[in-house]
Rosetta silent file (secondary structure, phi, psi, omega in degrees, C-alpha in Angstrom):
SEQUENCE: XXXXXXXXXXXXXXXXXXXXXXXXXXXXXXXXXXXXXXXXXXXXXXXXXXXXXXXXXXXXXXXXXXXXXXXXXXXXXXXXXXXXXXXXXXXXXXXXXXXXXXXXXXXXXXXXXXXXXXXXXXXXXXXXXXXXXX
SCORE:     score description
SCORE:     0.000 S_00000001
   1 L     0.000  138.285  155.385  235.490  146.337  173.256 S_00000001
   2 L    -1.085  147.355  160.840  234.446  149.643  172.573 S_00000001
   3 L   -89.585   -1.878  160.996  233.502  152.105  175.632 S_00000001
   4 L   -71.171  -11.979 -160.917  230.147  152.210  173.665 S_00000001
   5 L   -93.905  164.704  -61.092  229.082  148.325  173.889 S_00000001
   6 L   -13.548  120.439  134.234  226.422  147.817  175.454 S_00000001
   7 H     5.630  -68.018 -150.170  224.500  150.494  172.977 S_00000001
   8 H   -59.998  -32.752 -173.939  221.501  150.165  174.887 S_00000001
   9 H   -84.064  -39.718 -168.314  223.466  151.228  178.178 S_00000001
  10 H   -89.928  -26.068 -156.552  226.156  153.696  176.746 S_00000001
  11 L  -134.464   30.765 -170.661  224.782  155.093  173.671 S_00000001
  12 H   -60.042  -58.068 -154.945  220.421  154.823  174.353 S_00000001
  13 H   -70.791   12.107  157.059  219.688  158.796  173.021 S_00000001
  14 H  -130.343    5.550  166.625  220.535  157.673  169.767 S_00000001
  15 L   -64.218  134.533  178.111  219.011  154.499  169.210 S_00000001
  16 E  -153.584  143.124 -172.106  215.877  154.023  167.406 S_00000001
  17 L   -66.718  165.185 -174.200  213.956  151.659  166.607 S_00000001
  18 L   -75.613   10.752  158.540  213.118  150.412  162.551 S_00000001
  19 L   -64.204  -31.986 -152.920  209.809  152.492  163.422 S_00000001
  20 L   103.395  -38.383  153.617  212.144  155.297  164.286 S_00000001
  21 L   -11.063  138.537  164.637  210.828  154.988  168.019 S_00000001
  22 E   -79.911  138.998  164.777  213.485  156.340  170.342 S_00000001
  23 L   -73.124   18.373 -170.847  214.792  153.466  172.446 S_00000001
  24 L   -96.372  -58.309 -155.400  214.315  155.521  175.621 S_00000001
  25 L   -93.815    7.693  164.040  210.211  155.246  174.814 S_00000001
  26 L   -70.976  116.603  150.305  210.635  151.174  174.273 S_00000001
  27 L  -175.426 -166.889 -148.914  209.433  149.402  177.258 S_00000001
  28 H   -80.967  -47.373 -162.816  207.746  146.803  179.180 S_00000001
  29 H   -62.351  -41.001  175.967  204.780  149.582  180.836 S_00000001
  30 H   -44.603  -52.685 -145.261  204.729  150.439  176.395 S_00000001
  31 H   -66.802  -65.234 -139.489  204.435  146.831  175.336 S_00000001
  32 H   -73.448  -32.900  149.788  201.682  145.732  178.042 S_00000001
  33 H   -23.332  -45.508 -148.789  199.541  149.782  177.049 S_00000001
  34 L    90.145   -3.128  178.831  199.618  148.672  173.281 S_00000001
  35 L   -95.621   33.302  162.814  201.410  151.333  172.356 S_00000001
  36 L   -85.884  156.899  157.954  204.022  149.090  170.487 S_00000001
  37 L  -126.282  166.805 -169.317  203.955  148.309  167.177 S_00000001
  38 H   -72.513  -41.865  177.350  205.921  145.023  165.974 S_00000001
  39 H   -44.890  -33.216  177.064  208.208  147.751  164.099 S_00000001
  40 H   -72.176  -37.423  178.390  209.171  149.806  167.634 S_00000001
  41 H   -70.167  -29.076  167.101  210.328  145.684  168.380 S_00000001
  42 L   -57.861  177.830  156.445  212.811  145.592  165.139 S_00000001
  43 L  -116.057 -178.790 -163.526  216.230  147.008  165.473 S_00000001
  44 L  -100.580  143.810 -171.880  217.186  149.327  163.240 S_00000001
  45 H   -49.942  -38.667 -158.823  220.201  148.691  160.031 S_00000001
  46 H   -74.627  -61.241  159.597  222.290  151.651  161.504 S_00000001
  47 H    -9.166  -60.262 -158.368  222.077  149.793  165.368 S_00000001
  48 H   -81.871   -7.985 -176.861  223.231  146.262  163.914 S_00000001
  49 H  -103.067   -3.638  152.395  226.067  148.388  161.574 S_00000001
  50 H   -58.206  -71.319  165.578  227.147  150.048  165.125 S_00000001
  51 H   -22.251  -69.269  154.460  227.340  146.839  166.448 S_00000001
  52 H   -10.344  -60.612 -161.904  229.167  145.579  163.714 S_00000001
  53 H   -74.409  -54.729 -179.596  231.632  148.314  164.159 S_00000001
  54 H   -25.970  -82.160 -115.496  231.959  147.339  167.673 S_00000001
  55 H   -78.870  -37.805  175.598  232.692  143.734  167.378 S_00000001
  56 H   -34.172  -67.459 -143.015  235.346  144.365  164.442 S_00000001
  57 L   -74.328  -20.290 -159.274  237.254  146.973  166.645 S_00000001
  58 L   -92.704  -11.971 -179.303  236.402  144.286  169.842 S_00000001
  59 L    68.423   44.883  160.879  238.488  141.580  167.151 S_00000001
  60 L   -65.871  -27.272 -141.231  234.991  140.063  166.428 S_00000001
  61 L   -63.955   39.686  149.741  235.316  139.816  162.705 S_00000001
  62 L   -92.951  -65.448 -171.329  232.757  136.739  162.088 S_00000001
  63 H   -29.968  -64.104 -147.583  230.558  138.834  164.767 S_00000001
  64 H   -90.821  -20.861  157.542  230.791  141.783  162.889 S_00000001
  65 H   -27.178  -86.958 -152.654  230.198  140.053  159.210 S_00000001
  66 H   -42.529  -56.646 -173.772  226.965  138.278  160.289 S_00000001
  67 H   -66.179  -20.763  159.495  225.632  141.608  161.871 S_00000001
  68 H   -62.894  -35.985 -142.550  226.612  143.621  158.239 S_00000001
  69 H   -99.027  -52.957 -171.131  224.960  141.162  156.356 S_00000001
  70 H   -45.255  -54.111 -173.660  221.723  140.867  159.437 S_00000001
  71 H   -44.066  -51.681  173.107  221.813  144.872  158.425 S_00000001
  72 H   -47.790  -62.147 -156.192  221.361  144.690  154.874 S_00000001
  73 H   -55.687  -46.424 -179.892  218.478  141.779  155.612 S_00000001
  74 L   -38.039  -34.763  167.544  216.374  144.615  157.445 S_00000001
  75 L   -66.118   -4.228 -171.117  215.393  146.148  154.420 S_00000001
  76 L  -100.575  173.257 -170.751  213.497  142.541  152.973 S_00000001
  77 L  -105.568  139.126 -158.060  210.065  141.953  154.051 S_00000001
  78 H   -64.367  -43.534  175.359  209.700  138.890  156.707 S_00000001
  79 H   -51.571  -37.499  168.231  207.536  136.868  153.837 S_00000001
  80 H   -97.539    7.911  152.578  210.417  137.289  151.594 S_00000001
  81 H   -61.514  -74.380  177.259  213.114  136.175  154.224 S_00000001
  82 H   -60.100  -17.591 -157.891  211.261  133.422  154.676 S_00000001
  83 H   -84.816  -50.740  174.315  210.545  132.432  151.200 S_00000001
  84 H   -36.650  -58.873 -178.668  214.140  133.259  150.931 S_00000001
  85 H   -56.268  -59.184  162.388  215.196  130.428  153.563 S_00000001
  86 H   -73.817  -57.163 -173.320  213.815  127.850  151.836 S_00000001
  87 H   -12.335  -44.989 -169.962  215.307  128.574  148.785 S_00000001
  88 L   -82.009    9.515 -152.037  218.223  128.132  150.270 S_00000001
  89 L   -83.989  149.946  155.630  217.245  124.594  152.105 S_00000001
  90 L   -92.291  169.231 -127.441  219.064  122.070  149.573 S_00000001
  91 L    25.516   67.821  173.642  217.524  120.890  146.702 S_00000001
  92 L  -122.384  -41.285 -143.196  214.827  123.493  146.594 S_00000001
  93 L  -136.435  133.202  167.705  216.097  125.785  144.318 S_00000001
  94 L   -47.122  140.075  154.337  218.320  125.614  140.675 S_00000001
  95 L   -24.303  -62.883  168.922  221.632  127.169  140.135 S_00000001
  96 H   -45.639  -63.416 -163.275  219.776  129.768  138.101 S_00000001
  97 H   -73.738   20.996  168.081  217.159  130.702  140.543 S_00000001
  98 H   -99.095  -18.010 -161.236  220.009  131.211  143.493 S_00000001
  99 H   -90.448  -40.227  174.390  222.057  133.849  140.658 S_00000001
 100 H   -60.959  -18.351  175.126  218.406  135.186  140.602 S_00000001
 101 H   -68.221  -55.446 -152.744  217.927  135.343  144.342 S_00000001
 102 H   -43.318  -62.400 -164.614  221.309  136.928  144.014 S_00000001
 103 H   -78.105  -23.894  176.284  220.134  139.831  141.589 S_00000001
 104 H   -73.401  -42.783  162.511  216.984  140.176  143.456 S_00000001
 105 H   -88.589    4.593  171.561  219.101  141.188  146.641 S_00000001
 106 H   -88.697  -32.965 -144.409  221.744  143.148  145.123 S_00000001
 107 H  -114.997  -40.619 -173.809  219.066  145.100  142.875 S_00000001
 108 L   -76.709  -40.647 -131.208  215.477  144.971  145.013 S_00000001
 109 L  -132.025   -0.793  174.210  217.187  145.335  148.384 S_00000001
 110 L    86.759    8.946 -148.254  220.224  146.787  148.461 S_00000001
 111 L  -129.350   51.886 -151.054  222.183  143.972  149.646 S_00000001
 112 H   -56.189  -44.612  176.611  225.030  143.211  147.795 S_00000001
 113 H   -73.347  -81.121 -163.731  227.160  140.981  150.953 S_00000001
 114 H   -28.321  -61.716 -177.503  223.835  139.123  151.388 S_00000001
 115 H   -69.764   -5.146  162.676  223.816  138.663  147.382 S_00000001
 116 H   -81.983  -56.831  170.774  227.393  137.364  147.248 S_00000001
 117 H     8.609  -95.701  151.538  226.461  134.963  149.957 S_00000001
 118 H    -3.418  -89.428  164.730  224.130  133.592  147.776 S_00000001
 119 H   -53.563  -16.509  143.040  226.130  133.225  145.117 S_00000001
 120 H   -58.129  -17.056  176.164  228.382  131.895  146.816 S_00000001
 121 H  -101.429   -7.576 -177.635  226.422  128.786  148.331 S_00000001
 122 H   -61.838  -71.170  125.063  224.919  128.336  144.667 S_00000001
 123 H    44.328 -103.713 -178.229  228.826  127.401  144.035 S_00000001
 124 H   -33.860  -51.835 -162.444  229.177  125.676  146.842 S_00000001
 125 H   -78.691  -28.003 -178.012  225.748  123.783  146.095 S_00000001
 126 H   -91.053  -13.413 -160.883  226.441  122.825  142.313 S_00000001
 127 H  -108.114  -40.063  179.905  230.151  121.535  143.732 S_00000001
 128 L  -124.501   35.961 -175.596  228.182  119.095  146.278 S_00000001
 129 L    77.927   16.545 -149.507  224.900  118.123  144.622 S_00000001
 130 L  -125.262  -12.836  172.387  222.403  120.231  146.746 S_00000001
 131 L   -49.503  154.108  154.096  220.767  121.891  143.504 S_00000001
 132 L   -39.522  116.126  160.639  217.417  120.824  142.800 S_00000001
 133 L   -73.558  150.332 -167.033  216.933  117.858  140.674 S_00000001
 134 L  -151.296    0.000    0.000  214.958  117.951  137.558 S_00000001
């Protein structure tokens, strides 16, 4: 592994939270104040594509996949993650509306490995029956 992994231990003065909160001013005496917000509690895309970088270099590469694509997903809004989830439950959602999921995260969000995904279990999903029936 890296001589950076843990982050939190080797590499804390540049960590920040998806508020932008330093991870230095994250803590339990914060939390229990109120002076958290649920955002100082995300992590932040460049944290999970450090990680990432680790786990590759650590000869993680599933590890480091999940946490690119977990990077991307920071930028969607938790209502449309979930909304998002089910889609993906099978039979919820038509071939079309997964190539549309698709274009919504390549095009709203930035998220192009997340939107192959996608396209990729719509594939996968018309190849074993799991589309919606209609």
């Amino acid at each position: 592994m890296s001589e950076l992994y843990p982050l939190g231990e080797h590499a804390a003065e540049s960590l920040r939270a998806a508020s932008g909160r330093p991870f230095g001013e994250i803590s339990l005496a914060a939390a229990v104040s109120g002076e958290l917000t649920a955002d100082d509690l995300r992590i932040d895309a460049a944290t999970l594509r450090r990680q990432a970088e680790i786990a590759r270099q650590g000869g993680y590469p599933d590890l480091a996949a999940n946490l690119e694509r977990a990077a991307e997903l920071t930028a969607v809004p938790n209502e449309t993650l979930l909304a998002m989830y089910n889609q993906l439950r099978p039979h919820r959602c038509s071939y079309e509306e997964l190539q549309a999921l698709a274009q919504t995260l390549r095009e709203e969000y930035n998220a192009p490995v997340n939107a192959a995904f996608v396209e990729e279990a719509a594939v996968v999903y018309r190849l074993r029956e799991l589309l919606k029936r209609e």
